[in-house]
Backbone and ligand atoms as CSV (ligand in chain L), in Angstrom:
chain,resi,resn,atom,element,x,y,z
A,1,UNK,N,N,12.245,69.772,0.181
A,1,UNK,CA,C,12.231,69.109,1.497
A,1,UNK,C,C,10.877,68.416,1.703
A,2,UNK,N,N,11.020,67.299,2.091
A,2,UNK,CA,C,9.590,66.494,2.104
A,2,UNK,C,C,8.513,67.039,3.301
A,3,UNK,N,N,7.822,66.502,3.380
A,3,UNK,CA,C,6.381,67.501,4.034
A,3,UNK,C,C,6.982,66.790,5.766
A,4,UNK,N,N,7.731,65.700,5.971
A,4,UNK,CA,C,7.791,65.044,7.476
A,4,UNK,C,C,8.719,65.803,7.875
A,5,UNK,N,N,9.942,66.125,7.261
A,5,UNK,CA,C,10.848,67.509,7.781
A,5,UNK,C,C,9.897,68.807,8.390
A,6,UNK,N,N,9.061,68.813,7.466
A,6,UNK,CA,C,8.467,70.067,7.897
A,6,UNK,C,C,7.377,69.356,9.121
A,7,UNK,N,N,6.925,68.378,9.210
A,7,UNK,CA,C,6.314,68.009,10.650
A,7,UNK,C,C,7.475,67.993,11.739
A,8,UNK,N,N,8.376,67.815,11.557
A,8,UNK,CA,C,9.397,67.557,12.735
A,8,UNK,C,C,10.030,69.410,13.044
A,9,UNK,N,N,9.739,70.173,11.649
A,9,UNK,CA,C,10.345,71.671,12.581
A,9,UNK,C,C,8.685,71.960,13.359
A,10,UNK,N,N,7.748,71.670,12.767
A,10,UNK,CA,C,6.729,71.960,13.898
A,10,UNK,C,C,6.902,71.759,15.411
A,11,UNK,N,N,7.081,70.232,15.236
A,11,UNK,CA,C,7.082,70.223,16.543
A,11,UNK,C,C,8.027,70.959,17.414
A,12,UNK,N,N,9.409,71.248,16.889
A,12,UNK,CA,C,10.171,72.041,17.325
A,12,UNK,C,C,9.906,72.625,17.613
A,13,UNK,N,N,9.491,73.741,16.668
A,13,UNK,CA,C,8.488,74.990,17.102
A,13,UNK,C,C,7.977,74.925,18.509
A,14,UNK,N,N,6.569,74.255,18.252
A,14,UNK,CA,C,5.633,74.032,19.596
A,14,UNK,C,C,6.470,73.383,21.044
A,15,UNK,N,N,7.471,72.572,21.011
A,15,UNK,CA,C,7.860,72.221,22.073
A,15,UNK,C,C,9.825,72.060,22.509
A,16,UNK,N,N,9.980,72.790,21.617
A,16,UNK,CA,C,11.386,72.911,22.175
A,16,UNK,C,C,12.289,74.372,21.578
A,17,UNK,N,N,11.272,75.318,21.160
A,17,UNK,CA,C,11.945,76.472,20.392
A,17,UNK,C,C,12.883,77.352,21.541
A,18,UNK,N,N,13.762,77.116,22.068
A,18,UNK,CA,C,14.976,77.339,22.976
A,18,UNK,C,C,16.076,76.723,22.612
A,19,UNK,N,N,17.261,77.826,22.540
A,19,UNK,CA,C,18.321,77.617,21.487
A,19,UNK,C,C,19.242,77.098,23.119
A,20,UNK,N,N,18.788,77.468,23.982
A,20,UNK,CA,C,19.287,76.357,25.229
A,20,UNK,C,C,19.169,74.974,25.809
A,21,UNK,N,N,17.876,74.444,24.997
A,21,UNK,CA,C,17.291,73.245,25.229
A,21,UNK,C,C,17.313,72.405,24.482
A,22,UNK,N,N,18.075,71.022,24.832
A,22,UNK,CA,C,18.390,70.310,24.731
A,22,UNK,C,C,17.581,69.132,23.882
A,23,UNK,N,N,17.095,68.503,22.649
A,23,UNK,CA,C,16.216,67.560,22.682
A,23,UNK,C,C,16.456,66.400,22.028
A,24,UNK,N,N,15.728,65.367,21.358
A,24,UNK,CA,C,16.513,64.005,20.937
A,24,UNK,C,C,15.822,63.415,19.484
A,25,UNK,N,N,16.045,62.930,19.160
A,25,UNK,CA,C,15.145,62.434,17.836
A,25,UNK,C,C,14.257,61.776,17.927
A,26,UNK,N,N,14.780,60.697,19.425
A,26,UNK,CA,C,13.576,59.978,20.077
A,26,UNK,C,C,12.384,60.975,20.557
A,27,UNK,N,N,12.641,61.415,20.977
A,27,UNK,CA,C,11.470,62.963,21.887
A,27,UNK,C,C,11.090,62.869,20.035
A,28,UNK,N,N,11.073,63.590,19.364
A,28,UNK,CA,C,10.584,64.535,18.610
A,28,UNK,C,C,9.867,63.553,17.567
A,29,UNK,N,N,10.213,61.905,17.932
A,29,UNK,CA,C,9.480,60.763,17.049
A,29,UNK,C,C,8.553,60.191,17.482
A,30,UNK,N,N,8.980,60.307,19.281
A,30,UNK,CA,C,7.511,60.073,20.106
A,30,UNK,C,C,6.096,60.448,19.683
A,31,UNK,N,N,6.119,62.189,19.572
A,31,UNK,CA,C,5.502,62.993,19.269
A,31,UNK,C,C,5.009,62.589,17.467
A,32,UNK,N,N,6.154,62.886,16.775
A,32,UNK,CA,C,5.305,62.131,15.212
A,32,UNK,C,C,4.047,61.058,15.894
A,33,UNK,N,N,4.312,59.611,16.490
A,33,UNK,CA,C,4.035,58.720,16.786
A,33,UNK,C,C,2.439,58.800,17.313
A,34,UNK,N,N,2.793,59.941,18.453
A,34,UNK,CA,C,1.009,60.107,18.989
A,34,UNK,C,C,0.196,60.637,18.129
A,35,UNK,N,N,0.650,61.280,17.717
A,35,UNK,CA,C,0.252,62.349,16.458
A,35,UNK,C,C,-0.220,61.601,15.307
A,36,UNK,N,N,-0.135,60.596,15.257
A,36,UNK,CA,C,-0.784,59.716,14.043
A,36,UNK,C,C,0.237,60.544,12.676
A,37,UNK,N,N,1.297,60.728,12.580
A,37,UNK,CA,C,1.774,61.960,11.883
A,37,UNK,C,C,3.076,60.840,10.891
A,38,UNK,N,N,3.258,59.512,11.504
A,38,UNK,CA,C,4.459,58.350,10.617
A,38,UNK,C,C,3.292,57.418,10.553
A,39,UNK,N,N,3.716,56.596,9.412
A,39,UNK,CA,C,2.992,55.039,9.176
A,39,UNK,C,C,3.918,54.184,10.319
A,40,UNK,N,N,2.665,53.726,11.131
A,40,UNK,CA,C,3.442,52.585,12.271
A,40,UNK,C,C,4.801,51.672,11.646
A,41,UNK,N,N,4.936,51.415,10.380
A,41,UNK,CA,C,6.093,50.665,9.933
A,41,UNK,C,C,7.493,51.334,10.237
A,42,UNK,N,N,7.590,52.511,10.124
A,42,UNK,CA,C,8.642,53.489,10.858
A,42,UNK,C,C,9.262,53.027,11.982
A,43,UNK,N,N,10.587,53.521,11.994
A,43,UNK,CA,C,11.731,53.363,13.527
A,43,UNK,C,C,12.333,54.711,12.832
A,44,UNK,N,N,13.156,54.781,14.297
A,44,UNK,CA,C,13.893,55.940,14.448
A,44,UNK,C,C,14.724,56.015,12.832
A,45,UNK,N,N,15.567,54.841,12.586
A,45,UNK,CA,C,16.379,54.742,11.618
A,45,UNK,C,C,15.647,55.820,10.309
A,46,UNK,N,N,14.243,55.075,10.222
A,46,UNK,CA,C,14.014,56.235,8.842
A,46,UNK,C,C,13.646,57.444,9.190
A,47,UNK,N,N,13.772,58.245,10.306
A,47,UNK,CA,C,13.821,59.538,10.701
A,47,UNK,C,C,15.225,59.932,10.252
A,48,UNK,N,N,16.542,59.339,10.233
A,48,UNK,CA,C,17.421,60.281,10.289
A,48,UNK,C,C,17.625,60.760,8.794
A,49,UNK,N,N,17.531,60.868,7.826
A,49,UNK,CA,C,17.622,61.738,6.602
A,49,UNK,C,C,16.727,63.307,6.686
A,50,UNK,N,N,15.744,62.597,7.381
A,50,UNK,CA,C,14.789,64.199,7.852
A,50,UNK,C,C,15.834,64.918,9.095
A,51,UNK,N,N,16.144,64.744,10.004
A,51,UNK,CA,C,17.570,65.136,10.808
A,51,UNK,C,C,17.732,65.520,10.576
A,52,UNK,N,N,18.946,64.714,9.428
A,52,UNK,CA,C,20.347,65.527,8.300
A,52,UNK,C,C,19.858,66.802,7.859
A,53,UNK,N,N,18.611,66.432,7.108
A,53,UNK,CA,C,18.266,67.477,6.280
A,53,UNK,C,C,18.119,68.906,7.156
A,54,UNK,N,N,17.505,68.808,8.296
A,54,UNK,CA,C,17.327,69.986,9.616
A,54,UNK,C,C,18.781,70.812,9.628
A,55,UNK,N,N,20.026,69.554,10.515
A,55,UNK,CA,C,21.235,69.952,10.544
A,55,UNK,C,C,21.796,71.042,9.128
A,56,UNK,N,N,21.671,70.279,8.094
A,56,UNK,CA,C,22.332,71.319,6.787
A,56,UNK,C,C,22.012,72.299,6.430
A,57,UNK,N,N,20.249,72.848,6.582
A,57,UNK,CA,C,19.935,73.696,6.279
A,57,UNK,C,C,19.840,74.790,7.514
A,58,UNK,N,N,20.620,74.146,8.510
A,58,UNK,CA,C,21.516,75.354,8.852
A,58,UNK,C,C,20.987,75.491,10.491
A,59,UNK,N,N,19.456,75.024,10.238
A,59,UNK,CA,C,18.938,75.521,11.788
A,59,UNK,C,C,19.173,75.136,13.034
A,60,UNK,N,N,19.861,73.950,13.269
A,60,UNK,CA,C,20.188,73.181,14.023
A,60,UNK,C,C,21.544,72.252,14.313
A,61,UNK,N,N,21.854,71.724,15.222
A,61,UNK,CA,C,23.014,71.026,14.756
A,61,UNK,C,C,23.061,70.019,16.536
A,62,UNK,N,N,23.945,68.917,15.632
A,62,UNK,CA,C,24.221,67.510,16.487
A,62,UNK,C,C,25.102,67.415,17.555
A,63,UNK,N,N,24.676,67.397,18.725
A,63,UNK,CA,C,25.613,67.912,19.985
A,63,UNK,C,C,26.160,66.518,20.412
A,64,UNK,N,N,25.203,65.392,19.777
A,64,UNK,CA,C,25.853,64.225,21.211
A,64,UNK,C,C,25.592,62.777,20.497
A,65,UNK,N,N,25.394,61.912,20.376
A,65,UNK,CA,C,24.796,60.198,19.607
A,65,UNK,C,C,25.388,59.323,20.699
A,66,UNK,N,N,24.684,58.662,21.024
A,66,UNK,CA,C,24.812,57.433,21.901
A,66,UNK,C,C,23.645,56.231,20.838
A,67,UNK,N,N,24.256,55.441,20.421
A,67,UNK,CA,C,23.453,54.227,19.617
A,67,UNK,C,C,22.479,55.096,18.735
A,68,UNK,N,N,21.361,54.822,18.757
A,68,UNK,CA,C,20.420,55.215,17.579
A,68,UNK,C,C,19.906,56.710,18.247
A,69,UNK,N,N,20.400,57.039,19.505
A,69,UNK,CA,C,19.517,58.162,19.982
A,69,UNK,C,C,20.473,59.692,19.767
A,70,UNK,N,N,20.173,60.675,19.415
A,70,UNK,CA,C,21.076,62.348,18.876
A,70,UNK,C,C,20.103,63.159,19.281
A,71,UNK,N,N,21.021,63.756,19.878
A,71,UNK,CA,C,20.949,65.265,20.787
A,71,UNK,C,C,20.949,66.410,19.934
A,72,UNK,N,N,20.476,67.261,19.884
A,72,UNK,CA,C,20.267,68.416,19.096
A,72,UNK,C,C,19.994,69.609,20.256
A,73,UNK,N,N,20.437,70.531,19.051
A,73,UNK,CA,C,20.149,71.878,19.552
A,73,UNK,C,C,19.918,72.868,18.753
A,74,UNK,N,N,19.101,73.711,18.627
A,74,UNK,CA,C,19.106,74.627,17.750
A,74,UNK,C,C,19.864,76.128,18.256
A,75,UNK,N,N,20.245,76.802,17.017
A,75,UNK,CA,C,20.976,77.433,16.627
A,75,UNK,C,C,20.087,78.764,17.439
A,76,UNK,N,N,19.415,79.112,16.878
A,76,UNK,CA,C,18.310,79.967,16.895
A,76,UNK,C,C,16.899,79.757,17.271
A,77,UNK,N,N,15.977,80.475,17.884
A,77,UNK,CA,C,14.671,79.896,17.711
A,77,UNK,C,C,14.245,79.859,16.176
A,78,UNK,N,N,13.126,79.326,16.065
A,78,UNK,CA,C,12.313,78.931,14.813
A,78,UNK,C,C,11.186,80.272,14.889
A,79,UNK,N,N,10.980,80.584,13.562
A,79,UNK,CA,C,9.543,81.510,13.627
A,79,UNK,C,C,8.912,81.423,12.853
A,80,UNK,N,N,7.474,81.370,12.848
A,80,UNK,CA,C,6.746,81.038,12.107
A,80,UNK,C,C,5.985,82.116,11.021
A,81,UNK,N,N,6.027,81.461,9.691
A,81,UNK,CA,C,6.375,82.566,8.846
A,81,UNK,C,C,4.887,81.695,7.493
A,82,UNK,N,N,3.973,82.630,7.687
A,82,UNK,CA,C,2.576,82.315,6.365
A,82,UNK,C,C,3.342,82.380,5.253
A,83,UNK,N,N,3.317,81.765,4.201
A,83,UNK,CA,C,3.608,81.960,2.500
A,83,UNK,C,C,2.261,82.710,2.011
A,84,UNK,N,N,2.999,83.453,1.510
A,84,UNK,CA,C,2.019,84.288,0.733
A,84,UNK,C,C,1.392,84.153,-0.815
A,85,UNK,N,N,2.672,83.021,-0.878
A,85,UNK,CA,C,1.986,82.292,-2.062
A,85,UNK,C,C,1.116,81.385,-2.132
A,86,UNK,N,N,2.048,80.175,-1.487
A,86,UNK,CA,C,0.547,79.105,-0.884
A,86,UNK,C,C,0.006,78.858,0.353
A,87,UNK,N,N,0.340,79.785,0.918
A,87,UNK,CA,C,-0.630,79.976,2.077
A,87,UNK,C,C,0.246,79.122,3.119
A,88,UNK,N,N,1.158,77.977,3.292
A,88,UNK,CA,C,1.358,77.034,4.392
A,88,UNK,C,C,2.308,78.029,5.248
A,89,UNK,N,N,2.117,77.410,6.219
A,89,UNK,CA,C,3.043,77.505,7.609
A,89,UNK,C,C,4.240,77.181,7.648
A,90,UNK,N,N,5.456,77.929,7.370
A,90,UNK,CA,C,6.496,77.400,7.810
A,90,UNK,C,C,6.968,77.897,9.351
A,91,UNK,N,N,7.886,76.903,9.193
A,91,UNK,CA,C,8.926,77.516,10.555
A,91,UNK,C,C,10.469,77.111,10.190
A,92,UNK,N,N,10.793,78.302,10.238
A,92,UNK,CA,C,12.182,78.521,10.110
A,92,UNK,C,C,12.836,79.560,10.924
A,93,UNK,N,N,14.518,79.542,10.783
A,93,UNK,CA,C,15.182,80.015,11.699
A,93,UNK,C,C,15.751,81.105,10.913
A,94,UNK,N,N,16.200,82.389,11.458
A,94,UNK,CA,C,16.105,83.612,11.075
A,94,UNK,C,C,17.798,83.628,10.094
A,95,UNK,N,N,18.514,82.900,10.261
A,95,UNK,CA,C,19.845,82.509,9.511
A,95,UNK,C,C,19.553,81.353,8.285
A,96,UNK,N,N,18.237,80.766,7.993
A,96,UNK,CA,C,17.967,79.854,6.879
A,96,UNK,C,C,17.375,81.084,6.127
A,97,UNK,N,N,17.529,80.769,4.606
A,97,UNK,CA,C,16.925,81.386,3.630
A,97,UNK,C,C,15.376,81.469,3.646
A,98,UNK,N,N,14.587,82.757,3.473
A,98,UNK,CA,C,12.740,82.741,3.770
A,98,UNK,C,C,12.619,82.500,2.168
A,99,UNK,N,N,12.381,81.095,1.858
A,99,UNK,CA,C,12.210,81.012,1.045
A,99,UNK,C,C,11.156,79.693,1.475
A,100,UNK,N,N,9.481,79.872,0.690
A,100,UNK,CA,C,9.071,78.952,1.599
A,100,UNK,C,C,9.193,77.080,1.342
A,101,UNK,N,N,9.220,76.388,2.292
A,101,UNK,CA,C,9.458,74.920,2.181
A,101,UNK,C,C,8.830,74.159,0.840
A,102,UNK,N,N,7.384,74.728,0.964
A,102,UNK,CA,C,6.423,74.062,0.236
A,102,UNK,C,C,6.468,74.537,-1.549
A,103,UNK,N,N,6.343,75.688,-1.981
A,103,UNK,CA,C,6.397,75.784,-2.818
A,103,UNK,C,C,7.761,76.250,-3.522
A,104,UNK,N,N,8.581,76.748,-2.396
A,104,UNK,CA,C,10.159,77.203,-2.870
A,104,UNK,C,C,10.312,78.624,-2.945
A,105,UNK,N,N,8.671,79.553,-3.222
A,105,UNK,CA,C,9.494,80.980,-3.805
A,105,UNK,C,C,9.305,81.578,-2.708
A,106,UNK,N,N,9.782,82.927,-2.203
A,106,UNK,CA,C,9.928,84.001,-1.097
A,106,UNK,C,C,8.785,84.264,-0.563
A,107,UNK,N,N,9.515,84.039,0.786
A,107,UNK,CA,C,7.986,84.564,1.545
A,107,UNK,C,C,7.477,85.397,1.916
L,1,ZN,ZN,ZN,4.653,78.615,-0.263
């Protein structure tokens, strides 16, 4: 999974980890955006493969699409979990495999 998936469950994390709350791709690209975190050449469009990728691996899923903008919700909260191998931060949801993002083996 590429390293911007894993910027976009951050932000999850930090600002929408409620499996009641509602959020959008726009919201969560805003945030890339201030964050100096996408190359300004970016639109929403090349966010959605990082999405998909969220949706399949289980933690989340697509409640609503009106034009370029999708509603999400997560399944579960996210928790944040050190690798003990290489040290990074994940966040994942307690029904995805702890296996970590960055290097792949158990965390
Ligand atoms: Zn690791």
């Amino acid at each position: 999974m590429s390293d911007l998936s894993n910027q976009i469950r951050k932000i999850i994390f930090e600002k929408y980890n409620d499996p009641d709350t509602r959020f959008t791709n726009d919201e969560v690209f805003a945030v890339l955006q201030q964050n100096n975190l996408v190359d300004k050449s970016l639109i929403i469009d090349d966010m959605e493969p990082h999405f998909e990728n969220l949706c399949s691996s289980g933690m989340m899923r697509n409640i609503a699409q009106n034009f370029t903008t999708q509603w999400f919700k997560l399944f579960e909260p996210l928790e944040e979990k050190k690798c003990s191998s290489c040290g990074m931060q994940n966040f994942l949801s307690k029904s995805e495999e702890s296996n970590c993002l960055y290097c792949q083996k158990p965390i």
